[in-house]
C-alpha positions in Angstrom: -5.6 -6.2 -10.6 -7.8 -7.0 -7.4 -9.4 -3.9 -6.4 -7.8 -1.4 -7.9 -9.5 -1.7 -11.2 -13.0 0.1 -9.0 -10.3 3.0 -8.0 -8.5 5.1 -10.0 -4.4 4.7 -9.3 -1.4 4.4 -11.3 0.2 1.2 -12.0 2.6 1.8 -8.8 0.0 2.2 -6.3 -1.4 -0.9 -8.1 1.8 -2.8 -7.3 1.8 -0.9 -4.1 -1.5 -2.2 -3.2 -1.2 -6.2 -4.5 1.8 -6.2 -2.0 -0.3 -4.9 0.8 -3.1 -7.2 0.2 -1.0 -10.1 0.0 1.1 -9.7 2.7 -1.9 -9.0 5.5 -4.9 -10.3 3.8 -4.8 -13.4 6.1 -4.4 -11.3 9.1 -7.0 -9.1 8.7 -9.5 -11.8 7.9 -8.8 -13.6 11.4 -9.4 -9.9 12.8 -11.9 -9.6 11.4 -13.6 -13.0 12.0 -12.8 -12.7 15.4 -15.1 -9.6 15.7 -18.4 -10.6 13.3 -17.8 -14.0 14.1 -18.3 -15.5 10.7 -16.7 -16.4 7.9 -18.9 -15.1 5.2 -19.4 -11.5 7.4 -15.7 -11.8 8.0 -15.1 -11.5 4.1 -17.3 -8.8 3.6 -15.3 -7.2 6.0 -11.9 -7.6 4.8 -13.2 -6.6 1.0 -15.0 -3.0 2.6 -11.8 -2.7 4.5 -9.7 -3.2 1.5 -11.4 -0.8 -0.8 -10.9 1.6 2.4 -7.3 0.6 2.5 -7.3 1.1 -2.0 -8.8 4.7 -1.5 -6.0 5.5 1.5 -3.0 4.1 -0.2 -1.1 7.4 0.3 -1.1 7.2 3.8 1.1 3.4 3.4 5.1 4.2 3.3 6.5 1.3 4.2 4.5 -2.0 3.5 6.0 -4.1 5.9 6.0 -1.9 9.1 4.4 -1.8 12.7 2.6 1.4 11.3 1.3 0.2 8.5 0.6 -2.9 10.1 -1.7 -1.0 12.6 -3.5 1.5 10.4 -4.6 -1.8 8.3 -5.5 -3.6 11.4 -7.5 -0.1 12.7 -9.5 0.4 9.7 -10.0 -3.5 9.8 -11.7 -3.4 12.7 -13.3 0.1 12.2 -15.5 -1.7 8.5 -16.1 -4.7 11.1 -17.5 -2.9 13.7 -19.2 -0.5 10.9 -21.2 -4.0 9.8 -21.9 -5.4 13.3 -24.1 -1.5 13.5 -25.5 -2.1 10.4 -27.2 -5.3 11.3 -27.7 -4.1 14.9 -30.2 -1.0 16.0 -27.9 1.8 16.0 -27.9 4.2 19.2 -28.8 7.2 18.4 -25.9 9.7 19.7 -29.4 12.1 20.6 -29.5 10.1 23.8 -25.6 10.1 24.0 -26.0 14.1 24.0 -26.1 14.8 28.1 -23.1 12.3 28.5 -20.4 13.7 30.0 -17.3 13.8 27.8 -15.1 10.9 29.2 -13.4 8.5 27.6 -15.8 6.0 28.0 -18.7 8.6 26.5 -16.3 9.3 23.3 -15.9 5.7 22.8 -20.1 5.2 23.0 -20.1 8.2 20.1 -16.9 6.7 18.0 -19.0 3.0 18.1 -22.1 4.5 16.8 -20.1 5.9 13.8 -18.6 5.5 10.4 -14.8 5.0 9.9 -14.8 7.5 7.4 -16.6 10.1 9.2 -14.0 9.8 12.1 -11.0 10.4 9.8 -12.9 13.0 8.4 -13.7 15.5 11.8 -10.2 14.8 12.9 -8.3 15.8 9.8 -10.5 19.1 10.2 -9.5 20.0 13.8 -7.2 22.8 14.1 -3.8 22.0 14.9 -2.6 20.2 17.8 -5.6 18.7 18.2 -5.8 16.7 14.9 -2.8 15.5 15.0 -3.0 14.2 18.7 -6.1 12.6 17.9 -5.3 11.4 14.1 -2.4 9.3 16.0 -4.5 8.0 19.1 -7.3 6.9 16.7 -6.1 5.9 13.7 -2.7 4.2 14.6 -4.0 3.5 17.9 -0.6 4.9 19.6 -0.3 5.7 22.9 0.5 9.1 24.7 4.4 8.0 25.3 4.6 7.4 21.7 2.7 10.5 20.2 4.6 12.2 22.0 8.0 11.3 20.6 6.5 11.2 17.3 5.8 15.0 17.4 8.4 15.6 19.7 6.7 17.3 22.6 6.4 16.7 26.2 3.8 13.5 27.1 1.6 15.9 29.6 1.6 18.4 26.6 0.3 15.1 24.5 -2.4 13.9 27.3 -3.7 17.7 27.6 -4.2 17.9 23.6 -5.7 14.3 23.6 -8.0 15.7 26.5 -8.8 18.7 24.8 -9.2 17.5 21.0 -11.4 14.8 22.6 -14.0 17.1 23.5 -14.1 19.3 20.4 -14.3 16.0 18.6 -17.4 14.9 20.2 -18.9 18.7 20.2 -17.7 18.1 16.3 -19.0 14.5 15.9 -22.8 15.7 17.5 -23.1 18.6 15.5 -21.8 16.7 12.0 -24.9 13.9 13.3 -27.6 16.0 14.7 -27.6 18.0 11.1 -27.7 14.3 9.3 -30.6 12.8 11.3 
């Protein structure tokens, strides 16, 4: 049964899973070899990213769906970009510290990090903030749609997102400047 024999799932999430796999597993591969630019990287990739996807099955409703469709495409990415810093010297965020907290500064820090640990400082904000941030990172939706989504206003949404996106990099530099 693929992957799910190195996880431990009932037989639906099993079934669950083989769908899933089978249904994107070519996509993700080009998405992935578009980033690491290799086919042999590029499988690494999708097999990290599907053990991601095994150990997050409760978060997929819907196989075929734009949602899941872009959380499988995000954490895609995320294990590609996660190898690209393994093989690459990694920034320290110590000299990412005095950046001001922009987007472009949150994106430096969210680079220069694990997948994992992301999903991880979000889902411990306090509310809004973590779920403003859990649907801007991890689906990759925009304001407009967050908004509907959680039905409140789209400034309410972009004043969260602003907000939850400097506790999250106070949160990310603390969680890293205890590790290193």
């Amino acid at each position: 049964m693929l992957f799910c024999c190195a996880i431990n799932t009932d037989e639906r999430d099993e079934e669950k899973f083989e769908k899933v796999y089978f249904t994107y597993k070519n996509l993700l591969f080009s998405v992935a070899k578009n980033i690491v630019g290799n086919t042999h990287d590029a499988e690494d990739v999708l097999q990290n990213a599907f053990l991601k996807i095994a150990d997050n099955m409760d978060c997929i409703e819907e196989i075929i769906s734009a949602k899941t469709k872009s959380f499988l495409i995000v954490i895609t990415k995320n294990t590609a970009y996660d190898l690209i810093r393994k093989n690459k010297k990694i920034i320290r965020l110590e000299s990412l510290k005095n950046e001001p907290v922009t987007d472009n500064g949150l994106e430096n820090i969210i680079d220069n990090i694990a997948y994992s640990d992301l999903c991880y400082c979000i889902k411990n904000l306090a509310s809004p903030y973590s779920e403003v941030l859990y649907f801007h990172f991890v689906y990759d939706y925009s304001i407009k749609k967050t908004a509907k989504i959680l039905n409140r206003k789209p400034a309410t949404v972009k004043m969260q997102l602003v907000r939850g996106k400097k506790i999250l990099t106070d949160t990310l530099a603390e969680v890293y400047y205890e590790k290193d």
